[in-house]
SEKERO-417803 format. One record per residue (C-alpha): residue number from 0; x negated, y, z; residue in three letters. Coordinates in steps of 0.1 Angstrom, whole numbers. Example, Ala and Ser with C-alpha at 12.3 -4.5 7.8 and 13.67 -1.06 7.14 Angstrom:
2
REC     n      xx      yy      zz   res
REC     0    -123     -45      78   ala
REC     1    -137     -11      71   ser
***
This chain:
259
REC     n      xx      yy      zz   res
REC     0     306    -533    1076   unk
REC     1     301    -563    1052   unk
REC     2     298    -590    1072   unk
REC     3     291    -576    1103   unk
REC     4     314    -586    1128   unk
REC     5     316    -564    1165   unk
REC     6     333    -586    1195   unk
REC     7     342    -550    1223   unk
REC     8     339    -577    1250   unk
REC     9     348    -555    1280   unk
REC    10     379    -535    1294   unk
REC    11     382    -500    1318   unk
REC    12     364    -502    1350   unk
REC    13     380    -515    1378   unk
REC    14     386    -496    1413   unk
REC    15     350    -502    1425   unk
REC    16     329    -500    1392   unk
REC    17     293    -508    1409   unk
REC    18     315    -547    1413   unk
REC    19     324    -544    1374   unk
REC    20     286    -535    1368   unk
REC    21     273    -565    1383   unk
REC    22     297    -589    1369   unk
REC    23     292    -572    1331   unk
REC    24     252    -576    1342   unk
REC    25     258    -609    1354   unk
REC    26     278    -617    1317   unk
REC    27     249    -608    1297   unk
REC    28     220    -631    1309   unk
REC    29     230    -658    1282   unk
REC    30     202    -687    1275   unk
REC    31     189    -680    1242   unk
REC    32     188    -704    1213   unk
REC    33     149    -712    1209   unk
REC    34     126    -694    1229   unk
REC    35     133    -660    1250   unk
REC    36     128    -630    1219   unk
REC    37     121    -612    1253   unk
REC    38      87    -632    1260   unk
REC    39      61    -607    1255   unk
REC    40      42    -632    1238   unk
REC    41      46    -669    1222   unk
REC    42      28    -698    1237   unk
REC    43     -15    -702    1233   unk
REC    44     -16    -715    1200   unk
REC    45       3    -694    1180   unk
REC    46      -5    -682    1147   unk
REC    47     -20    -649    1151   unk
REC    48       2    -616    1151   unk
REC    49     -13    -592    1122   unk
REC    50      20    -578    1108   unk
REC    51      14    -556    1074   unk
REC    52      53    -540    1075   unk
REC    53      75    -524    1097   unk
REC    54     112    -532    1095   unk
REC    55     140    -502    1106   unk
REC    56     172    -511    1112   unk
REC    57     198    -480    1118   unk
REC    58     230    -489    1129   unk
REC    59     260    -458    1136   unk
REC    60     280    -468    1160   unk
REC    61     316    -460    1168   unk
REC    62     342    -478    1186   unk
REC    63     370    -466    1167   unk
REC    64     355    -458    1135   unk
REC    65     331    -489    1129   unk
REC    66     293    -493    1121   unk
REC    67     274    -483    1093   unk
REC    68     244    -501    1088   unk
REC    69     212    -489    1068   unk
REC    70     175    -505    1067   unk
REC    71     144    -504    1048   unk
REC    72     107    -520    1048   unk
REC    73      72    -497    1052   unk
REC    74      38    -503    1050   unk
REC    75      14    -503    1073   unk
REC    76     -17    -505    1053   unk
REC    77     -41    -484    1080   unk
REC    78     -38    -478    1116   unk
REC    79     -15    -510    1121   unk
REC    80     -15    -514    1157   unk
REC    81      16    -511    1182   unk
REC    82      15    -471    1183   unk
REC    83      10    -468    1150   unk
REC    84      33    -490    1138   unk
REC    85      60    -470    1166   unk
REC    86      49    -437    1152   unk
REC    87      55    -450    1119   unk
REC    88      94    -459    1129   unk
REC    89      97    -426    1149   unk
REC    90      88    -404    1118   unk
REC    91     111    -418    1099   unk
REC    92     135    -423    1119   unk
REC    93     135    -385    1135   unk
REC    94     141    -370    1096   unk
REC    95     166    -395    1089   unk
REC    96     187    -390    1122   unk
REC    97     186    -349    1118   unk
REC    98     189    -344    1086   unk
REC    99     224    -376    1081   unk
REC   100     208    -393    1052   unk
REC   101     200    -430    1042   unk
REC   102     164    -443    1038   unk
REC   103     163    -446    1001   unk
REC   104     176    -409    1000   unk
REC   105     151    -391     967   unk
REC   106     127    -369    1000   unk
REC   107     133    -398    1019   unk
REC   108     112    -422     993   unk
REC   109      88    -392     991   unk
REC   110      82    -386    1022   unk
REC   111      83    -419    1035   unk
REC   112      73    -445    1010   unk
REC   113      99    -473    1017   unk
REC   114      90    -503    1003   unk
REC   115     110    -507     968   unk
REC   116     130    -544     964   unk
REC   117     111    -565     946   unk
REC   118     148    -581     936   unk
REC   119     181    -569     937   unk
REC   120     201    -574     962   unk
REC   121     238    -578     969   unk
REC   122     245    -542     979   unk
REC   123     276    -530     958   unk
REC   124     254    -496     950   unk
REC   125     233    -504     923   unk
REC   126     215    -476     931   unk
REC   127     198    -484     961   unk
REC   128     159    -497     951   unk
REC   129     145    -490     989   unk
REC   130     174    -495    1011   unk
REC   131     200    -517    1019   unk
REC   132     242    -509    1033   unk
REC   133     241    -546    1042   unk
REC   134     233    -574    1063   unk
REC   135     233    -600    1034   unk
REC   136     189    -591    1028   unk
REC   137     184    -584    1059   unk
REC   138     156    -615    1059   unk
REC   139     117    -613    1057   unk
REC   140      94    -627    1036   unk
REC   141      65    -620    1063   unk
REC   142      52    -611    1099   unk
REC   143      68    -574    1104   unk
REC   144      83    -558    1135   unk
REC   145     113    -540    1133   unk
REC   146     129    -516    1151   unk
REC   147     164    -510    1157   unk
REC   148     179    -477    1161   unk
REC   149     212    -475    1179   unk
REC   150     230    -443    1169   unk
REC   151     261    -435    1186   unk
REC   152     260    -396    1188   unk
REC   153     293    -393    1213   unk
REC   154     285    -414    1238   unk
REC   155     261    -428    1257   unk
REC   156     240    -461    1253   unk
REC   157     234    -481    1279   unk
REC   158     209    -511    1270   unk
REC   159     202    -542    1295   unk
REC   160     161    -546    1292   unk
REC   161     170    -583    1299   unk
REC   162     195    -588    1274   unk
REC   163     185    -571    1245   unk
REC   164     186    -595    1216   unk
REC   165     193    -633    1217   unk
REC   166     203    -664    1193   unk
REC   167     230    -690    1187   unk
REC   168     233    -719    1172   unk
REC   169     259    -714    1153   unk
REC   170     265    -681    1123   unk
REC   171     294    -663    1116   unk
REC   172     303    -689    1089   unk
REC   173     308    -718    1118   unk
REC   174     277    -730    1100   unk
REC   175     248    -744    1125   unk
REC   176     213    -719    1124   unk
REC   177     179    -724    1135   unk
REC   178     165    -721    1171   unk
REC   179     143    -689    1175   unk
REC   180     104    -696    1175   unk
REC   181      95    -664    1155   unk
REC   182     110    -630    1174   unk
REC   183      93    -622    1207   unk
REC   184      86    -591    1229   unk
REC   185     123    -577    1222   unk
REC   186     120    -543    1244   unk
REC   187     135    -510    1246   unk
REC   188     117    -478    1236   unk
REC   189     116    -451    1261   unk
REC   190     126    -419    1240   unk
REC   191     123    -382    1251   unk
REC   192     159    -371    1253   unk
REC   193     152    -331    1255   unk
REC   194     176    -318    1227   unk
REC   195     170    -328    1195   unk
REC   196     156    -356    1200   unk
REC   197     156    -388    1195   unk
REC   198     165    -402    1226   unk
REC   199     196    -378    1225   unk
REC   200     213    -396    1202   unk
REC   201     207    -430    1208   unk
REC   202     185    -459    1218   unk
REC   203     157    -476    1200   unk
REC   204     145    -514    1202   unk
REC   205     114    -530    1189   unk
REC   206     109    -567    1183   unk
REC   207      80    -588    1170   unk
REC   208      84    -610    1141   unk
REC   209      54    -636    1139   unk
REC   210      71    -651    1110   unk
REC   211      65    -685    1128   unk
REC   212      81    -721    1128   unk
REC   213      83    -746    1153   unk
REC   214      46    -754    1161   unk
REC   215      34    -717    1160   unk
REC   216      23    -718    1124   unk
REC   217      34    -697    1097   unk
REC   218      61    -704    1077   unk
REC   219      50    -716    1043   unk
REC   220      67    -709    1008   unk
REC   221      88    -737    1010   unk
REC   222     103    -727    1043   unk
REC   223     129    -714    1053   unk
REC   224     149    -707    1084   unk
REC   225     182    -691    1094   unk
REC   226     188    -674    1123   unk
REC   227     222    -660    1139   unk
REC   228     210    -626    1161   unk
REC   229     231    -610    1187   unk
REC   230     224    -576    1194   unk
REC   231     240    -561    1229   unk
REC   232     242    -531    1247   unk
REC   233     267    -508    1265   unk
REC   234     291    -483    1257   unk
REC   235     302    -458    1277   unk
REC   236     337    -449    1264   unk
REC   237     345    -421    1284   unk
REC   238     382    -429    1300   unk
REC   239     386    -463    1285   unk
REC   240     351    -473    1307   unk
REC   241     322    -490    1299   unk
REC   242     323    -513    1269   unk
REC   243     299    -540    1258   unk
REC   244     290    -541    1219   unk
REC   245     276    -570    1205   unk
REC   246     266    -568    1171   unk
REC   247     253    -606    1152   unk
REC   248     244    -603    1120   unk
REC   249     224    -636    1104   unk
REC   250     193    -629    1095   unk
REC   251     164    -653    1083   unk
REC   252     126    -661    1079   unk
REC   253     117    -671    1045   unk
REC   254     143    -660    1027   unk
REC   255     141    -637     996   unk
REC   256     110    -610     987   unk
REC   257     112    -581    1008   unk
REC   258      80    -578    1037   unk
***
């Protein structure tokens, strides 16, 4: 969990829990730093979306036990619209789910074709070329989407469509980040949960990285911007009640040479 810090910011449910619903509802609809990563689309004017990579970002969850974190780039060199780009995600993301193995795993790479670092990066195992353990890369170079995966096999996920992702002004270093003028239509996925699938063992998200600045054009070499994301959803604990997860790791624009 290298610098990845979870805040569990609610307790049991009280005597009437349809009250503690609403006030837990009513908790999450924070203003977000920069524009709304839920606005299906930026303002007219905005650099055109043609993204060329997917992003996947698994994350285990367990209250007691912590979060592991794993995520790779893909490339979408054909058929790069919003289904294919989900059906891209899904693929992998079924094979890695069922069979408890990491992205840059050897039939992974083969049957997946991660994209492979172009530098190294600060993951203590040397070993991993087309995956990352950390949130230290977890920046982009280009337009992508990505799509988190919330995997918490125990218990059930409970995600709030209008409080799915959002941005602060300040990182987990007390150091100030940039506003948000690149992520937009943050939305849930609606998975089949029959058993064995997906949408047994978790929740997935989707969010579109136009790899924009300020004014709607694309950031240029010389950019570069920081960004501190919260991701939230709900936890249902079993006795101890619904808990709230909120998971911020920075991430950036500009930074590095992954897609």
């Amino acid at each position: 969990m290298h610098k990845l810090r979870t805040n569990l910011l609610a307790a049991s449910v009280a005597a009437d829990p349809s009250i503690f619903e609403a006030l837990l509802r009513a908790s999450t609809k924070i203003v977000s730093y920069g524009r709304d990563p839920h606005d299906v689309a930026p303002p007219a004017g905005w650099a055109p979306y043609q993204p060329e990579h997917i992003a996947i970002l698994y994350l285990r969850i367990d209250p007691l036990a912590g979060i592991d974190v794993n995520h790779a780039a893909y490339e979408m060199p054909t058929g790069n619209d919003e289904a294919s780009r989900l059906a891209k995600a899904l693929e992998v993301l079924t094979e890695k789910v069922k069979r408890e193995v990491t992205f840059g795993e050897q039939t992974m790479v083969q049957n997946h074709g991660p994209y492979r670092h172009q530098l190294h990066h600060p993951d203590p195992d040397p070993l991993r070329l087309y995956d990352s353990g950390v949130f230290d890369d977890f920046g982009f170079a280009s337009q992508n989407e990505i799509f988190i995966y919330l995997h918490h096999p125990r218990m059930n996920l409970d995600v709030d469509p209008q409080a799915l992702i959002s941005f602060k002004s300040l990182g987990n270093d007390g150091l100030p980040r940039n506003p948000n003028y690149a992520f937009f239509h943050a939305r849930e996925v609606q998975l089949p949960t029959a058993a064995g699938d997906l949408g047994e063992y978790g929740n997935l998200l989707r969010i579109e990285n136009y790899y924009s600045k300020e004014d709607g054009s694309l950031l240029q070499a010389a950019d570069r911007r920081n960004y501190s994301m919260d991701i939230r959803f709900q936890v249902n604990a079993g006795p101890a009640g619904p808990i709230t997860i909120l998971i911020d790791p920075d991430t950036g624009n500009g930074l590095g040479y992954e897609p």
